[in-house]
N, C-alpha and C positions, 0 to 999 in steps of 0.2 A: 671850333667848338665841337666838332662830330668828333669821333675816335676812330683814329687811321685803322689803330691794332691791326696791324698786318703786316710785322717783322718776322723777324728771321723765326722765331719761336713760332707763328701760324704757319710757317711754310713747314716746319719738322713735324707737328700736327697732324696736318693733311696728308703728308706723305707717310706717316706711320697710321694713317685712319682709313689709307686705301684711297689715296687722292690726289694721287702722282699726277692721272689722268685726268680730263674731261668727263671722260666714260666714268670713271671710276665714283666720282661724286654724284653720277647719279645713281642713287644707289635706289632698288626697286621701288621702294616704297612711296619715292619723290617721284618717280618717272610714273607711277598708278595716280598720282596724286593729282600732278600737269593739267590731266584729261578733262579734271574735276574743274579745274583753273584756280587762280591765287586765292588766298582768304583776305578777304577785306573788310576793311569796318567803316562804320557810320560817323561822319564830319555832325557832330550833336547840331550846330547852328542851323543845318541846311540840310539834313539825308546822305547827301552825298556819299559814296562811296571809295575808299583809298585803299590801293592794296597794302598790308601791313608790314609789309618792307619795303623802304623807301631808301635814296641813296646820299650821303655824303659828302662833300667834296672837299674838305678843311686838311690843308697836304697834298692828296694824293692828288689835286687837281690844279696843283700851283704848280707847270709847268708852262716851257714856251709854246705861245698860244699860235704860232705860226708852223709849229711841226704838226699840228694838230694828225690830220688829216694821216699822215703815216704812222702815228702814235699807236700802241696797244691800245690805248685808253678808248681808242675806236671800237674796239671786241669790248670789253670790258661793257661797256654803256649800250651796246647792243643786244647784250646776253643780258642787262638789265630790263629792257623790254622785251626781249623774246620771251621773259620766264615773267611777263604780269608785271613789273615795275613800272610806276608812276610818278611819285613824287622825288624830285630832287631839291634837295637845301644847299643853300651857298651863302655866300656874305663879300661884301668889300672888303672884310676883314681878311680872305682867306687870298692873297696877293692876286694870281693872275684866272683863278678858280671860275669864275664870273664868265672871262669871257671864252675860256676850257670849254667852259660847257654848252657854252652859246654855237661855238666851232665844233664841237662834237655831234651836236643835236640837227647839225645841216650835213652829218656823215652816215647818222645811221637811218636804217629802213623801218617803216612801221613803230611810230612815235604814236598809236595809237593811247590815249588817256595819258599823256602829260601833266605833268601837277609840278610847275615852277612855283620854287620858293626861295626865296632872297630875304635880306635883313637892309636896314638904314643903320649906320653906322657910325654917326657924326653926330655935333651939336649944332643948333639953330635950325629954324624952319627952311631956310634959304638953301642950306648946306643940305639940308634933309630934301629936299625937294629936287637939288641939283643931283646929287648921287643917287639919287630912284630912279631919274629917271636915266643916268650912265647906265645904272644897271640892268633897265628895260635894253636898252640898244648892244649891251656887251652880252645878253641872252638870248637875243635875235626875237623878243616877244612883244606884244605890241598890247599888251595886258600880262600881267602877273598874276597869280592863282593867290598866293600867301605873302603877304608883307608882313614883316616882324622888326621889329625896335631888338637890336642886339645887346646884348647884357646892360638892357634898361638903361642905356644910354642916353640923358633927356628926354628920359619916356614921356614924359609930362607934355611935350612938345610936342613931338614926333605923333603922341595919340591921335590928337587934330586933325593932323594933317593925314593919319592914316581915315583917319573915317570921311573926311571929305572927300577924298580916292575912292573910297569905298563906293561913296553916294554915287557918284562921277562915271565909275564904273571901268575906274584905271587898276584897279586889282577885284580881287573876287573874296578876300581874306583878310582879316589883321591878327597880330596876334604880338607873342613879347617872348624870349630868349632868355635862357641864363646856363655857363655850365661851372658857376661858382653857390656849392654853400653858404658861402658868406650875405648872400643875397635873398634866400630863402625867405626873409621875413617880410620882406619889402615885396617879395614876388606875392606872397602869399594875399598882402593886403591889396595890390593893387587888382588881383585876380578875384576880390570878395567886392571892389567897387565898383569895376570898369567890364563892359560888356567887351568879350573878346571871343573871337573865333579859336586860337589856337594860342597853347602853350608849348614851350620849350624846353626840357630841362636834362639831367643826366639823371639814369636810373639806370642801374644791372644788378646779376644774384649778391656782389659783394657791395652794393650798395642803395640801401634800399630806404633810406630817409625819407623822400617822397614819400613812401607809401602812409605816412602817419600823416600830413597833413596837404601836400599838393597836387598830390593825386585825387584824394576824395573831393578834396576842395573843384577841382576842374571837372569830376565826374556828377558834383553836384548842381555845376552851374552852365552844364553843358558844354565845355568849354573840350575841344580836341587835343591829342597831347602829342609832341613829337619828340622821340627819345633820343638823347646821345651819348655819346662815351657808352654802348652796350659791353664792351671787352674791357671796360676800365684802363685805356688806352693801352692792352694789349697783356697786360698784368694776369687778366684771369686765364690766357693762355698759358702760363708760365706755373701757375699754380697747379694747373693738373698735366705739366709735363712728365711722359712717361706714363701715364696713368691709362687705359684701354675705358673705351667707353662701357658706363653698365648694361647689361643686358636687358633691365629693363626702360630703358630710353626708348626701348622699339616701341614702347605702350604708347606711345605719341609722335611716331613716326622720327624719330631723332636719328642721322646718318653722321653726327661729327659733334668734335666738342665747339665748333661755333653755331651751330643748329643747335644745342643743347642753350647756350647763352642767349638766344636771339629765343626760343621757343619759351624760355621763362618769360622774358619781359612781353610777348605778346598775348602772353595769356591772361597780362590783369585785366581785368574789363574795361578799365579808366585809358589803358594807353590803344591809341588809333593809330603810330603809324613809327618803326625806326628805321634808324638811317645810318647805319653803319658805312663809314668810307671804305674804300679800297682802290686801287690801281691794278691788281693781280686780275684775271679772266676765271681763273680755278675758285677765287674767294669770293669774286661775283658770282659763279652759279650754286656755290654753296651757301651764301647768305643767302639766295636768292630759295635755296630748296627748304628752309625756313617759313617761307609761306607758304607751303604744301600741308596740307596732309592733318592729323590730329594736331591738337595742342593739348600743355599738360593741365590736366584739374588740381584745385587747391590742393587736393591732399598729396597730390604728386608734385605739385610746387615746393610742397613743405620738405621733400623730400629729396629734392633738388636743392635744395637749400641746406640739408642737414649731410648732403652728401661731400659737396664743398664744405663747410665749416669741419668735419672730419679731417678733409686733409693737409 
């Protein structure tokens, strides 16, 4: 359900944006920025604090769970905490991702502010019960931060049994998933009747349907939001192929066209946290320079907005 977007097209990107290197992506503005530490926002249910990019793991994390340990994916997830990252999302859904991450998170150093987040993925309370808690032990965590019902799969079910967890004190969170339109309507109501901690959904500049009804809707009932598909599984790299970033991207501290993508969607005030996948180290610290530094205001969203639909 997150968006890999990180084919061959972001790799021509970066290296025509000055991004061959490590060095290179940090580009001043993000290295002044570091000092200051990540921007984060507020969990409406509790205060809490999340930094606003969070990671992934649907693809890029479905590999064998026994190379782990030699794997890039070890850099990768370590430059995700070195640069303020916290929240990771995953699913039973995502083949061997679950326990990826579980073997990664026993590799790297200073896992300081961890925010696990997983999905139940099945029907029946049984089945729901049995797979939460596989995927406590395939995470290496002995409490979960965020339990989420994935594309409202027996939500109806599954709710229950999230809140008695709750009470119990076997997660920290509930919440509910979708990265299908077709679902929208049914997201919409069960998010105006049922008290929930967080939301899931797909939002980026070429797609912005949320922003008329699920976005206000969760901003008004306090409700936290976690974004996926931010590149449109990799599409809106492909639209400004060729194209040099504008000049005034600098007005908001913008060093690449996936900082440009990632700094739209953190600017609504409704969205608290996305999670762009990847397996690359160069697109880790560049998503990652994303929560640095300004973000854009309305007017300059709208302008981000009208600069895409121009091309």
């Amino acid at each position: 359900m997150n968006n890999a977007g990180d084919g061959i097209s972001r790799r021509s990107f970066l290296k025509s944006a000055c991004a061959t290197t490590l060095a290179c992506t940090l580009a001043p503005a993000y290295a002044a920025t570091m000092e200051r530490g990540a921007i984060k926002k507020k969990i409406p249910s509790s205060g809490e604090r999340l930094s606003v990019i969070g990671l992934g793991t649907s693809r890029t994390f479905d590999v064998d769970p026994g190379n782990v340990a030699q794997s890039p994916l070890v850099e990768v997830m370590q430059a995700f905490f070195d640069r303020g990252g916290q929240l990771i999302d995953s699913s039973p859904m995502y083949g061997s991702a679950e326990s990826v991450t579980g073997e990664l998170l026993k590799q790297v150093n200073n896992r300081q502010g961890l925010f696990t987040a997983t999905k139940v993925w099945t029907n029946g309370r049984a089945d729901g019960i049995r797979q939460m808690q596989q995927s406590m032990q395939r995470l290496g965590v002995a409490r979960i931060d965020l339990m989420q019902i994935h594309n409202l799969r027996d939500w109806r079910t599954h709710i229950e049994t999230l809140r008695d967890w709750k009470a119990q004190g076997r997660i920290r969170y509930i919440g509910i998933t979708t990265s299908h339109g077709r679902y929208h309507d049914e997201l919409e109501s069960i998010l105006q009747k049922h008290p929930l901690d967080f939301v899931q959904f797909s939002y980026n500049i070429a797609n912005r349907s949320v922003e008329q009804r699920l976005l206000p809707i969760a901003n008004e009932r306090g409700i936290a939001t976690l974004i996926n598909r931010p590149y449109q599984r990799g599409s809106l790299f492909r639209q400004v192929r060729g194209k040099a970033l504008p000049d005034w991207t600098a007005e908001f501290d913008c060093a690449s066209w996936g900082q440009f993508f990632l700094k739209f969607i953190a600017a609504h005030p409704a969205v608290t946290c996305i999670i762009p996948a990847t397996s690359k180290l160069k697109h880790m610290v560049d998503n990652m320079g994303a929560g640095f530094g300004r973000l854009p205001d309305e007017q300059m969203r709208r302008r981000m907005i009208a600069y895409m639909e121009s091309l």
